[in-house]
N, C-alpha and C positions, 0 to 999 in steps of 0.2 A: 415451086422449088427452084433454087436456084443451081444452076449451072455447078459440074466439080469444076473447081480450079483450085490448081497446084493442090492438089490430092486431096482439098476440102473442100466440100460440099456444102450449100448454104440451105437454110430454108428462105423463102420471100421475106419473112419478117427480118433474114439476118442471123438465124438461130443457126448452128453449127448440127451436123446433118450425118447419119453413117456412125464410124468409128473413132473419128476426131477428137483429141481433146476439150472436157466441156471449158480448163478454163482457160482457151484461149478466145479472144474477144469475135463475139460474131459482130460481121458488118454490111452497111447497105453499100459502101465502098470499099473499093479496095486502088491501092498506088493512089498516085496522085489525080486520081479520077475527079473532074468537077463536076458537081452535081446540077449545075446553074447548064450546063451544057446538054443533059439529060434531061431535064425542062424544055429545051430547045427543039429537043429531036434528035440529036447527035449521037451518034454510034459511039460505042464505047470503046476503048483501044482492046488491042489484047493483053488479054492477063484481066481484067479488070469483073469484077463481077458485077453480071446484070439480072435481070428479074425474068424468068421467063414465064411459062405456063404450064403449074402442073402435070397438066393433058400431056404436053409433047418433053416434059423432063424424065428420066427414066427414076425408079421408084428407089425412095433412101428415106429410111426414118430419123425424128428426131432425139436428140439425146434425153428429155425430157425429163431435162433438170430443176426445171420449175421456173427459168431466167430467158429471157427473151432480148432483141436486141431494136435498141429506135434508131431510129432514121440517119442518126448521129452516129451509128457506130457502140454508143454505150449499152452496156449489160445493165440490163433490170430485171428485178423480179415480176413475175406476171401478176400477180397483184398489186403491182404502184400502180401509182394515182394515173401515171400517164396511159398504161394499157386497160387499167378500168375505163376513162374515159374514151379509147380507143375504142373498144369493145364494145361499150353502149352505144356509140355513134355506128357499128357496125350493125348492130341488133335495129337501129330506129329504119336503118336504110333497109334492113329484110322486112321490119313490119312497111314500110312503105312501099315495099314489090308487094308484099300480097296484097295490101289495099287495093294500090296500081289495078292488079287484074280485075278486083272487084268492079272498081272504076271505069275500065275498060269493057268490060262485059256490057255496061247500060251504056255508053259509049257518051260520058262527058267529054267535052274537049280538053278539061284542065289534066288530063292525064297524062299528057306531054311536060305538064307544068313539074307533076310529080315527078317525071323522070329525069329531070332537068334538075331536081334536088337530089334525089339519089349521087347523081355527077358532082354537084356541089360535096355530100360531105364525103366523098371520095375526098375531095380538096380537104375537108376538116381533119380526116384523119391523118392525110401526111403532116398538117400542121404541127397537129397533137403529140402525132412522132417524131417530133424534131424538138427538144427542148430545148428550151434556150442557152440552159445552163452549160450544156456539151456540144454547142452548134454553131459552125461557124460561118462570116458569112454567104458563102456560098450554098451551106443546105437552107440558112433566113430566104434568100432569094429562092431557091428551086418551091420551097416549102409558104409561100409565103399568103395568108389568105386575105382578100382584099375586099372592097366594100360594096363593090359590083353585086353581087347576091342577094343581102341586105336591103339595098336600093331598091329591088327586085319586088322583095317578098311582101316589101311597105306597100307596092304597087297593085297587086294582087291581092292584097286584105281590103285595101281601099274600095278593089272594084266590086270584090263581093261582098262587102259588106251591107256597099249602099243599094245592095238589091236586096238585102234583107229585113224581116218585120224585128225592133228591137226587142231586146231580150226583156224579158215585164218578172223573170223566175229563175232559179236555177235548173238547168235541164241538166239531164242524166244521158250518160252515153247511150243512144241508139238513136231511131231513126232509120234502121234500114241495115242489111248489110254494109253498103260502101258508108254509111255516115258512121258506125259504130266501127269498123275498121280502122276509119280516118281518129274515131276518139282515141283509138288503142294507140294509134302512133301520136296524139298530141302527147297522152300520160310517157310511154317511153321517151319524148322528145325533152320533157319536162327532168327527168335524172338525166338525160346527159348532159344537158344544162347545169345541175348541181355537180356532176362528174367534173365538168372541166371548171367551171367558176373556182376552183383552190386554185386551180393553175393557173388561171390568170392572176389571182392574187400575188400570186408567189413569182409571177414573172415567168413563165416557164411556156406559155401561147401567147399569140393576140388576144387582146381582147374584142377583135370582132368577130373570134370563133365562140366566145358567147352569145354574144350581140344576136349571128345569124340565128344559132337555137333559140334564144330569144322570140325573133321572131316567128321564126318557124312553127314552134306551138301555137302562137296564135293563129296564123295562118291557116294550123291544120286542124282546128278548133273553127274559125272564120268557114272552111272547108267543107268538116263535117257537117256545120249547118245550111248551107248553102247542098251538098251532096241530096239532105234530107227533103229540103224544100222540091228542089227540081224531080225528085223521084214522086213527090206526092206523100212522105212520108209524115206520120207524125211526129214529133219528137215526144219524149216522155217527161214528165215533170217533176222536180222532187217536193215531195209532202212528208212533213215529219211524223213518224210513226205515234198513231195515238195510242197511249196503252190503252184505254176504254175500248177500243175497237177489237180489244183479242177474246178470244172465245173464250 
């Protein structure tokens, strides 16, 4: 929740909070705050609202109009395209903590890798909050997601790959808890990819916040089989159901 100033309370997304009228504009700014300087680390003036922590905000509910606010300041409703894709990259980053623990439990090394993605679409969703259409250059810069990542995940699929026996079938999600885990999050990885893919059409993200989902799935597909092999796991095969086999 965000800080009251000047007798309005914000929520983090920018949603207007308490008593306040719903229609005036919530925002991740306020004055003439740059945002490029909040990237930076920079304190915020006073008067200016900033993002703090639930935990230590005192407790104000939302108006719960059905409209939420991006990164830009502009009102949307919570169903556009831009907080669906929000949301979904929200939900991939929860299935990738619980994997994460699975992960952690039999003590692979690449669980660090995973947490080093969760921080990535951290990066993805400020993107996605920042439309182009309503954003100016200072939120492109604070907001802006770059190809460092990408680079990254290419490097990671390559190394596990080449440890792997080729694929001769289609397998089917398991393999073990942490390799079925890691499936769950390749298929959510896979809709937030379609989520944001409009918006890059339409102009409204980079297009290398596709690109990373992109690879990403592979990655956590590359992942889960690599999860499977090193636990000793089988993986499961798909065979097409013969009707003659039913009773």
């Amino acid at each position: 929740m965000r800080p009251e100033v000047g007798g309005v309370a914000r929520d983090l997304d920018g949603s207007l909070v308490g008593s306040a009228p719903d229609e005036l504009p919530g925002a991740w700014l306020c004055g003439d705050w740059d945002p490029a300087l909040a990237c930076a680390g920079a304190s915020a003036p006073a008067g200016c609202c900033v993002p703090v922590s639930r935990a230590a905000a005192p407790r104000a509910w939302k108006t719960g109009t059905g409209f939420s606010s991006t990164f830009t300041g502009e009102r949307r409703p919570k169903d556009d395209q831009v907080f669906e894709a929000v949301g979904t990259t929200d939900e991939l980053s929860s299935a990738i903590g619980f994997a994460l623990e699975l992960v952690a439990e039999k003590g692979h090394p690449f669980a660090e890798e995973l947490q080093k993605i969760q921080c990535s679409l951290q990066d993805v969703g400020s993107a996605l909050a920042t439309p182009r259409s309503s954003a100016r250059e200072a939120h492109l810069r604070c907001a802006a997601f770059e190809a460092g990542p990408i680079l990254e995940l290419e490097q990671w699929i390559d190394r596990y790959s080449s440890q792997l026996p080729p694929l001769t079938a289609f397998i089917l999600p398991s393999g073990g808890k942490s390799s079925s885990a890691l499936h769950f999050c390749r298929a959510v990885c896979r809709r937030a990819e379609r989520r944001v893919v409009p918006l890059v059409q339409m102009g409204e993200t980079d297009a290398n916040v596709a690109k990373f989902l992109n690879r990403l799935s592979d990655y956590l597909f590359t992942l889960a089989r690599y999860a499977a092999m090193k636990e000793g796991n089988q993986e499961k095969i798909y065979k097409k159901n013969d009707p003659s086999d039913r009773a």
